[in-house]
Backbone bond lengths (Angstrom), bond angles and torsions (degrees), N, CA, C in turn:
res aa  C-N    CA-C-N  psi(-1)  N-CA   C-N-CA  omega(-1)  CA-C   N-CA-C  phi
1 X - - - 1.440 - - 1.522 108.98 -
2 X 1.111 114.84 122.11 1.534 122.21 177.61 1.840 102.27 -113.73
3 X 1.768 94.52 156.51 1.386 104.30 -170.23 1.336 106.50 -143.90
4 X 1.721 105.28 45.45 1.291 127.00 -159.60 2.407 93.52 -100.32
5 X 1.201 112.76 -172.88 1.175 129.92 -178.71 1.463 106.17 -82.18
6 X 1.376 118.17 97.79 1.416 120.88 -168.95 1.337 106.87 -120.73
7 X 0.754 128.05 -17.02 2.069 143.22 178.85 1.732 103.24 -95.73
8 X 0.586 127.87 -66.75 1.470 145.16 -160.39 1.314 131.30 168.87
9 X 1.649 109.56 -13.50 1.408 145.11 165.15 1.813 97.73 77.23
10 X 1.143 88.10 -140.38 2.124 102.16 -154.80 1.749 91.13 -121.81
11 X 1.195 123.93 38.09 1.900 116.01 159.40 1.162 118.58 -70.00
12 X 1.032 112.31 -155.76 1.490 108.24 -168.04 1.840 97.73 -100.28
13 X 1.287 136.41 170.17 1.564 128.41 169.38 0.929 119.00 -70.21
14 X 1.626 125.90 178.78 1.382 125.83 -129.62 1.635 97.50 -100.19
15 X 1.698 119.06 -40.18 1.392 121.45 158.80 1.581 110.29 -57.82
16 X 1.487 130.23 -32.94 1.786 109.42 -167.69 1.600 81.72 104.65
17 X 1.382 93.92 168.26 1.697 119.92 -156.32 1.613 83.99 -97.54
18 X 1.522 109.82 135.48 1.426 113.47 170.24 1.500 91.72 165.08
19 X 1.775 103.59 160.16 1.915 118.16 177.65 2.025 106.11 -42.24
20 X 1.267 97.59 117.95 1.654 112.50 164.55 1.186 127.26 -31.74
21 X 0.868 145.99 129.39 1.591 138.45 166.16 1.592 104.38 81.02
22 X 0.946 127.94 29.32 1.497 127.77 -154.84 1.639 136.78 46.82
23 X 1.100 94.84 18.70 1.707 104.68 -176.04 1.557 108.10 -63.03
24 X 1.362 103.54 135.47 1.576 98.59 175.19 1.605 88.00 -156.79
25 X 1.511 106.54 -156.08 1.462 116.35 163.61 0.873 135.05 -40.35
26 X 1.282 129.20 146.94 2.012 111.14 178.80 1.853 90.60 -82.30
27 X 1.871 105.79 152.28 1.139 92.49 169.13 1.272 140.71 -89.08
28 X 1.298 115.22 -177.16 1.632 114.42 -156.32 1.104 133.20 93.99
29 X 1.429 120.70 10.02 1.231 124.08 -147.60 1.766 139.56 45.48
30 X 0.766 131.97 -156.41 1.439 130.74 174.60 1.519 117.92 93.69
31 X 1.243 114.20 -12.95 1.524 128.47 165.94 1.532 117.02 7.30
32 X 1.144 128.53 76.63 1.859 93.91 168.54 1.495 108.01 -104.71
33 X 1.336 117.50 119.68 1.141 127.91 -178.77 1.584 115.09 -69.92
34 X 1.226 121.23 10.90 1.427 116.40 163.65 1.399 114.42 -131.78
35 X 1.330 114.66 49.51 1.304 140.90 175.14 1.156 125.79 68.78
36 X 1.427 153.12 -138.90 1.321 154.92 -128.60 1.270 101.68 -157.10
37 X 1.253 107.18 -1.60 2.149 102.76 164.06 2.027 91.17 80.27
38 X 1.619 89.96 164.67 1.495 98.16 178.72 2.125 98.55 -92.01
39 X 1.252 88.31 172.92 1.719 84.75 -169.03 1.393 107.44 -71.02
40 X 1.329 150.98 -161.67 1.154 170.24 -175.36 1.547 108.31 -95.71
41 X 1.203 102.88 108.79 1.861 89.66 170.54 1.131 117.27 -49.45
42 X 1.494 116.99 161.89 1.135 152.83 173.98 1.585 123.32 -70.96
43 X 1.217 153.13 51.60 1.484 124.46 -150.90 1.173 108.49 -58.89
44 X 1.824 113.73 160.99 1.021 126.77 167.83 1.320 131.03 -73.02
45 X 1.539 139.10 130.42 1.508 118.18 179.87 1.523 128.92 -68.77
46 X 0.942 72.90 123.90 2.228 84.82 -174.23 1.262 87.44 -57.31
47 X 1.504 165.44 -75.65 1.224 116.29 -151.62 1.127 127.54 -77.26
48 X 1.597 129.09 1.72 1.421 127.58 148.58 1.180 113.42 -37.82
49 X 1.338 121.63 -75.17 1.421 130.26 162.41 1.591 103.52 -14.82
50 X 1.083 95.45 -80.67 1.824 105.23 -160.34 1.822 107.18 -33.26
51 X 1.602 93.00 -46.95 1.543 123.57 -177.04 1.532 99.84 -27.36
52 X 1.688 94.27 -67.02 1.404 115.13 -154.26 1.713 114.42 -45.43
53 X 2.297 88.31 -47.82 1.353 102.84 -140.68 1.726 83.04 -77.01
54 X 1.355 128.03 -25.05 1.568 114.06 -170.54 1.194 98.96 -85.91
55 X 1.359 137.09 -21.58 1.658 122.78 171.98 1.545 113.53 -43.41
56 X 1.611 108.50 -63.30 1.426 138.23 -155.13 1.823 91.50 -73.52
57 X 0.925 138.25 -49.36 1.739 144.45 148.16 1.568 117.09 -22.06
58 X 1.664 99.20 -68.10 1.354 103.68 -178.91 1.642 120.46 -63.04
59 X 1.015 112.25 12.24 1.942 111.82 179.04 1.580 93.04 -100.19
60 X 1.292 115.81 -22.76 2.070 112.17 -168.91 1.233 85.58 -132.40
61 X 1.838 143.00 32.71 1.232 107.74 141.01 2.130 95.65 -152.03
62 X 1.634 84.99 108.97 1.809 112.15 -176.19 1.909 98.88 15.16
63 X 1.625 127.93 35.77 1.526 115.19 -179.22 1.081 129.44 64.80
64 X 1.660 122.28 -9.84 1.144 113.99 172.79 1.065 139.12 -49.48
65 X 1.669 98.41 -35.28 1.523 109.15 -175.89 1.751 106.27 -82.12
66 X 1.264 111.73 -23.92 1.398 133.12 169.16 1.825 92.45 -31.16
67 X 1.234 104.54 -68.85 1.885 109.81 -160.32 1.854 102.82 -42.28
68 X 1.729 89.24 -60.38 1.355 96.90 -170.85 1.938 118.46 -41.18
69 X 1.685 96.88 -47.28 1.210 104.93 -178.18 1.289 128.47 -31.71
70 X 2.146 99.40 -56.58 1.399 105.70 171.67 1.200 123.91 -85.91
71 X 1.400 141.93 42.56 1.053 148.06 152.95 1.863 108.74 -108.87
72 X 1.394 102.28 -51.00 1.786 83.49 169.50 1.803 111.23 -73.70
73 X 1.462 123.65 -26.33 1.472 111.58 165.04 1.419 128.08 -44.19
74 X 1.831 121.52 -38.20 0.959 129.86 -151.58 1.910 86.72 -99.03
75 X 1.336 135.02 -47.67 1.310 144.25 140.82 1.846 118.12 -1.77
76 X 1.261 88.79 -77.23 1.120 113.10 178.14 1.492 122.11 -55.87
77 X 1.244 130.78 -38.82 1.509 139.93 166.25 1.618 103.14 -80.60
78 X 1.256 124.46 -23.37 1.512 101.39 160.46 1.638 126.81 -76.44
79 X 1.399 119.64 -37.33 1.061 121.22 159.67 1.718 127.54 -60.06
80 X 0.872 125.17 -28.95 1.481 119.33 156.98 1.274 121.67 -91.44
81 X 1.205 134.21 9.56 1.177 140.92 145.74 1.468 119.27 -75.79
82 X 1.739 118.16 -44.24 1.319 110.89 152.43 1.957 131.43 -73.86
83 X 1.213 108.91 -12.91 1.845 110.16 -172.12 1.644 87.80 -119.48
84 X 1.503 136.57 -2.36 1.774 94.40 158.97 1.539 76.19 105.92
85 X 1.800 135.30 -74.16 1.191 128.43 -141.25 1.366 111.04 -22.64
86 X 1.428 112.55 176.69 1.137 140.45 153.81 1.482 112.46 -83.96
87 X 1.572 107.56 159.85 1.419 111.40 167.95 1.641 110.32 109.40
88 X 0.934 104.99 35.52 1.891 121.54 -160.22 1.769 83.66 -88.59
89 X 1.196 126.21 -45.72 1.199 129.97 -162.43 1.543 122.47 -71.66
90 X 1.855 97.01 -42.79 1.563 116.56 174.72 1.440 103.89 -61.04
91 X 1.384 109.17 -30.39 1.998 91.28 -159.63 1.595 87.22 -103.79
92 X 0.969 157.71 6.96 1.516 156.63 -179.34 1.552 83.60 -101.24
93 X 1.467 145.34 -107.97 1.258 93.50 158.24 1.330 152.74 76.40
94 X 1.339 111.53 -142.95 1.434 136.72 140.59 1.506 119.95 -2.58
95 X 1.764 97.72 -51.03 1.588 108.26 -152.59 2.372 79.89 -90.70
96 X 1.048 120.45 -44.43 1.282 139.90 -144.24 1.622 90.15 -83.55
97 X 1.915 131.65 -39.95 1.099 129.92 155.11 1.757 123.30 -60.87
98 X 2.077 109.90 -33.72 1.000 106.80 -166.09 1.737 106.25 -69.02
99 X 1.446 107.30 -56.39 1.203 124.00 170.58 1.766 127.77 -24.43
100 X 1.832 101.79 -59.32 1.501 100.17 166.32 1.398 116.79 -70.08
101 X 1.345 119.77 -20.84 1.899 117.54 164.23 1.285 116.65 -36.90
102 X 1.266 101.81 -50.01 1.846 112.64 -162.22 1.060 94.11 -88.72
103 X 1.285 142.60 -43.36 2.085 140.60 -165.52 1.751 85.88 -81.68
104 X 0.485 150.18 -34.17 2.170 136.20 151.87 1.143 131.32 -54.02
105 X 1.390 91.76 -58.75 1.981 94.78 168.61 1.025 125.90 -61.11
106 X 2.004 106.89 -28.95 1.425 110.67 -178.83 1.641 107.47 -68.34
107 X 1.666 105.69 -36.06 1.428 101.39 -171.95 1.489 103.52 -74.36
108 X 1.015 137.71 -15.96 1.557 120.16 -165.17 1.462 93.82 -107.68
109 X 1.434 142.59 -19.27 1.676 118.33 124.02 1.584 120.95 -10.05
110 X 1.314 105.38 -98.60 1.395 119.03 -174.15 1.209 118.54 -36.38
111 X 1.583 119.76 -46.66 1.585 105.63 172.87 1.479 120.90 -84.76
112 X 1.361 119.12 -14.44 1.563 113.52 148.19 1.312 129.60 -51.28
113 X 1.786 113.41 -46.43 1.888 102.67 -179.59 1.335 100.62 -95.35
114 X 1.316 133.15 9.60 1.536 130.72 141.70 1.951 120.73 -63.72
115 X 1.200 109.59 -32.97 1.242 109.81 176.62 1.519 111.67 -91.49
116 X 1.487 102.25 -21.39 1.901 86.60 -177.33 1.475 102.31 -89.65
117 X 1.885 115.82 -25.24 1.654 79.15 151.32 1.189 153.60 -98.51
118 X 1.612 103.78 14.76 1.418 92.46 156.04 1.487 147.80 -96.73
119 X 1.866 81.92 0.20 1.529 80.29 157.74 1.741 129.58 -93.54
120 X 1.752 100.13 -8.97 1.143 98.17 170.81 1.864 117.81 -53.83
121 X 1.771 96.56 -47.26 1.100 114.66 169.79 1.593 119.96 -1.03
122 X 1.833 66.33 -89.95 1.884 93.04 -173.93 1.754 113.25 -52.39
123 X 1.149 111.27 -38.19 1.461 112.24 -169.90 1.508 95.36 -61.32
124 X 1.403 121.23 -36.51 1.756 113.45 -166.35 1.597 87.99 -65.85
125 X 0.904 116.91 -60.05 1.850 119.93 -164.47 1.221 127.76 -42.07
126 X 1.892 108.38 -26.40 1.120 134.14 -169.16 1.826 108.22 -86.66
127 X 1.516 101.73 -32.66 1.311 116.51 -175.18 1.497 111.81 73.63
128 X 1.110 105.48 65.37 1.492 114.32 -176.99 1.593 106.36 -144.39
């Protein structure tokens, strides 16, 4: 029994040791052997931002800034819906802080000129 090279044995392959299929460098040089880098961020859209910062405003100042909010929120998700940006989250958000601004302010309206007329009310009744 021999346990000699009977197939073609265990050398090296018939091209020589090197990338499969011919893969190597791209040409021209430029090689980076630790790949192609991560992509380029994204910036975020400033009126997301903006969105955010007048949502989070409009709860401690009478909603005004509330209005503005949802108009650059609603702004703002169209433009990163067309350019890719980032910031889908800030102005949803934005729009979701601007929105409860105004449904508060609106209510603490309503129960204010509910109370001044009923005390106007009462004062007529009282004759004073």
């Amino acid at each position: 029994m021999t346990y000699g090279n009977q197939s073609g044995g265990y050398g090296p392959p018939p091209g020589g040791y090197g990338p499969p299929g011919g893969y190597g460098p791209p040409p021209g040089g430029g090689y980076d052997p630790y790949g192609y880098g991560a992509p380029p961020p994204r910036g975020n859209n400033g009126m997301a931002i903006a969105a955010l910062v007048m949502g989070i405003a409009g709860l401690f100042v009478c909603g005004v800034t509330s209005i503005v909010g949802i108009v650059l929120g609603h702004v703002s998700l169209g433009q990163i819906k067309r350019t890719g940006e980032e910031g889908r989250g800030m102005a949803v958000a934005g729009l979701v802080l601007s929105y409860f601004g105004v449904l508060c302010w609106l209510i603490v309206l309503v129960v204010w000129l509910i109370a001044v007329g009923v005390i106007a009310g009462s004062a007529s009744m009282t004759g004073v």
